[in-house]
C-alpha angles and dihedrals in degrees: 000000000000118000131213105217128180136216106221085194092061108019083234120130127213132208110222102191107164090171086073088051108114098162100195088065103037096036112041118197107191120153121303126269120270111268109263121237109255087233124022106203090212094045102106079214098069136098102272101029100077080129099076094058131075108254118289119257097191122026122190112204114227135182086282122020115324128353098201130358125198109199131178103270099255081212107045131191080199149036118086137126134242149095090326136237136348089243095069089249081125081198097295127116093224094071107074108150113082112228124220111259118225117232084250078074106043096094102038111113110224119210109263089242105183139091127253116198131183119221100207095222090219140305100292116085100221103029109104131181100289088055090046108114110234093269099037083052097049093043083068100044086055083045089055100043098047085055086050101055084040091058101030076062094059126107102220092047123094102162129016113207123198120203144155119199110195132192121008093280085058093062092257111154099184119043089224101099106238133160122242108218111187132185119202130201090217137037107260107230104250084061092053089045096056087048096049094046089053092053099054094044083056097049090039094043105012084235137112106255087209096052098041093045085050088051091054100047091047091052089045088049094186095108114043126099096189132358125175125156095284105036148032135198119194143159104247120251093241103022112201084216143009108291102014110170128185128199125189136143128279093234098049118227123192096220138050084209089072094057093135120226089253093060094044090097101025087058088046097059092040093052080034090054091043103054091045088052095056085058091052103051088033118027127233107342136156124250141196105205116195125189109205115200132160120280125262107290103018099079090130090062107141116203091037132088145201108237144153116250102200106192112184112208099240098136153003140259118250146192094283087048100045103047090041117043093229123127119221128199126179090198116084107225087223096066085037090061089047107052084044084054096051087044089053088052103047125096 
């Protein structure tokens, strides 16, 4: 029978009917793509091209040139100057609370304030994440987190968002795997909805919503991939798609910005372990991966968490969906769980 499952971090429900599950049509096979070149001579990505892109503002050093380069993104979602953000920050940290805006407002643009930065993954033009060696992964996660801190310091910057977007399905629009790091002059709404949510667990329970969720689904164990004492790996409760996997830290931490330098590693190979587990239960797919993490300021947050939502690109919204806000999966987390954990553990 279908069941209705809720989400207590962002207040959303999900639909798991397996019994609408027909794989053949949902979860094309198909042959695999062709394999990529490890360098494309007309990819402004690759070894050779640094030219096409705007200056680097942060270079890795690797066995042979750079490791990792983070560059201004030559086509921005954001960037530009003006009277500031819907929100009333007007650019400026001091201003938090968001006003409410009158309808003489309603129609008035804002200039997209704000800075958007690639992460160029490595040299080679197909080898993402799960195909990084150790070093060449962690290299990134440190990448990541210094631009992080740098943007999270900026006035104009309220929230900072991670993402990869991987494969065409996934919204990439070059083959060579890069990051997207963003820096928005307001808090999105779905951050300001799981903020909202832990504090008033807190002030309902007296508890953290984050660390007790992550308690529960540890005791229940059906859902987890890979757990150690630092971090944990699991299949959400009420996954928004097939596969969903999420990946924090045992201790939460409201902000990516306080990854200490001892976790750096440890967080690469497990990001590293759950994406390469979702090829080999799946086969090549492709894969939006979005880190969450507290808005600027409100790193002390108790009750939030930062985590990796990990969100393979097995199907389409639909109509349902799309006009209600209501996820559906045909594929139960907890078998999802099951068949990741079998692919982890085979040779």
């Amino acid at each position: 029978m279908p069941e209705l499952r809720y989400d207590p971090t962002s207040g959303e429900w999900t639909i798991v009917a397996a019994e609408r599950a027909t794989r053949q049509r949902e979860f094309p096979g198909g042959p695999p793509p062709a394999p990529a070149l490890e360098c494309d001579p007309r990819c402004p990505f690759c070894p050779g091209n640094e030219s096409q892109t705007p200056p680097a503002v942060l270079t890795l050093p690797g066995l042979s040139g750079w490791q990792v380069r983070v560059v201004p993104n030559k086509y921005p979602l954001l960037g530009g100057q003006g009277p500031g953000s819907p929100d009333g920050a007007r650019g400026a940290r001091a201003a938090r609370r968001p006003t409410r805006l009158s309808p003489a407002t309603w129609l008035a643009p804002y200039a997209a304030a704000g800075v958007h930065e690639v992460a160029i993954v490595s040299p080679s033009h197909r080898r993402w994440l799960p195909d990084l060696a150790a070093d060449e992964a962690t290299a990134l996660v440190a990448a990541l987190r210094a631009r992080y801190r740098a943007l999270a310091a900026r006035r104009d910057v309220r929230h900072v968002m991670l993402f990869e977007n991987h494969g065409p399905a996934a919204g990439a629009s070059l083959a060579h795997p890069h990051v997207q790091i963003v820096g928005l002059p307001l808090v999105p709404p779905a951050v300001r909805r799981r903020r909202a949510l832990a504090g008033r667990y807190a002030a309902r329970t007296g508890g953290s919503l984050w660390r007790d969720l992550l308690a529960a689904e540890l005791r229940a164990g059906e859902r987890i991939v890979a757990a150690d004492e630092r971090l944990v790996c699991w299949a959400p409760f009420a996954p928004h798609v097939p596969f969903e996997l999420w990946l924090a830290p045992r201790q939460p931490r409201a902000s990516f910005g306080d990854l200490s330098d001892e976790l750096v590693r440890p967080f690469a190979l497990a990001l590293r372990a759950a994406l390469a587990a979702l090829a080999l239960a799946l086969g090549p797919v492709d894969v939006n991966y979005v880190l969450h993490s507290a808005p600027v300021g409100a790193e002390a947050t108790d009750g939030l968490s930062w985590f990796v939502q990990i969100l393979p690109r097995l199907t389409a919204l639909a109509g349902f969906e799309l006009g209600g806000g209501i996820s559906v999966t045909t594929v139960p987390p907890e078998d999802a769980a099951a068949q990741l954990r079998a692919a982890l553990a085979s040779p």
